[in-house]
C-alpha positions as CSV (number, residue, x, y, z in Angstrom):
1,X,133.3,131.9,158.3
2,X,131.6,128.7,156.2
3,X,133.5,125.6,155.0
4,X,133.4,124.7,151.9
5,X,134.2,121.6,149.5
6,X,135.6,123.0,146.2
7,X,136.0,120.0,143.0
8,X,135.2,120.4,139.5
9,X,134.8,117.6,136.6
10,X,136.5,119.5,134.0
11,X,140.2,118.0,134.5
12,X,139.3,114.5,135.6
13,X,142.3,112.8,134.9
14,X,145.5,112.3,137.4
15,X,147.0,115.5,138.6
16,X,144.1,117.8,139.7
17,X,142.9,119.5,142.8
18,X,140.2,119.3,145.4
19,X,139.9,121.1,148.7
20,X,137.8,122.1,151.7
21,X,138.2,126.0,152.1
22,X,137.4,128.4,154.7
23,X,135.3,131.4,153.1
24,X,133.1,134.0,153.6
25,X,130.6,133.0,151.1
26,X,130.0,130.8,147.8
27,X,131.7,133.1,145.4
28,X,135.0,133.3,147.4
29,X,135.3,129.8,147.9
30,X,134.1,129.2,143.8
31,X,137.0,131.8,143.5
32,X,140.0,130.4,145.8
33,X,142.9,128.7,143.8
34,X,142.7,125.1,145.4
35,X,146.8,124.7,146.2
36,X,147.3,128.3,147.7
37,X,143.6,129.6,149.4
38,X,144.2,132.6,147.3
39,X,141.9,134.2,144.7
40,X,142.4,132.8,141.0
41,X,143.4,135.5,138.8
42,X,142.3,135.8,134.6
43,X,146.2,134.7,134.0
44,X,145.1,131.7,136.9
45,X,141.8,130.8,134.7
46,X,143.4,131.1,131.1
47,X,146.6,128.9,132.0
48,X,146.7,126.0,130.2
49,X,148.7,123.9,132.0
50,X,146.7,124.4,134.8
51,X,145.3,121.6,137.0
52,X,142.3,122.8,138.2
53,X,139.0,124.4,135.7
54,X,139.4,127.0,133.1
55,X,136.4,129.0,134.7
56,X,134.8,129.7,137.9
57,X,131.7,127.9,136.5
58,X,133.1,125.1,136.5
59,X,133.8,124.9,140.0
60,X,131.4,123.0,142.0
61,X,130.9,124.0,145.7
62,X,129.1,122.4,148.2
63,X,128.6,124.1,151.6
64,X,129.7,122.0,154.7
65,X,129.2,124.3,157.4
66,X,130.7,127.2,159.9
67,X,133.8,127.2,161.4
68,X,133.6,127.2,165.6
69,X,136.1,130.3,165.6
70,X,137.1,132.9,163.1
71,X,139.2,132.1,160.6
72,X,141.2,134.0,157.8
73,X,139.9,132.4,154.6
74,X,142.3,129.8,152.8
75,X,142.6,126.0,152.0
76,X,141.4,124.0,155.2
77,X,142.6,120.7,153.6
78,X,143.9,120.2,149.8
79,X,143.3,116.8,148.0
80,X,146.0,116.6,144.2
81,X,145.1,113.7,142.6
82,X,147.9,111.7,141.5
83,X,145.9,108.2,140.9
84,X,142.8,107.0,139.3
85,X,139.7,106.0,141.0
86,X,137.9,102.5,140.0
């Protein structure tokens, strides 16, 4: 499995998401809802109270590395913003 940190700049007020994920490639992690580790769904993507991006293009993933031991794929470590960075 890889590790992955999942942001996006859409939603950058208070309030959004950020997380390190456990995947099995790119797509899944681009794919993984942020508070949960499970995949986003069209309702997920079109909900517009959402705090994370409306699409998975929006999603910006950087690759971190592999995990030592197997792992079932999921939120490592989640990050909701609830304050503003100077």
């Amino acid at each position: 499995m890889k590790l992955y940190l999942i942001s996006q700049t859409e939603n950058d007020d208070l309030d959004t998401y950020g997380a390190v994920v456990c995947a099995i490639d790119e797509t899944q992690a681009r794919n993984m809802n942020p508070d949960t580790g499970k995949p986003m769904t069209k309702k997920d993507w079109n909900n517009r109270e959402r705090m994370w991006c409306s699409s998975p293009k929006q999603v910006v993933v950087e690759y971190l590395g592999k995990t030592q031991k197997e792992r079932e794929p999921g939120v490592i470590c989640g990050d909701f913003r609830t304050y503003l960075e100077n």
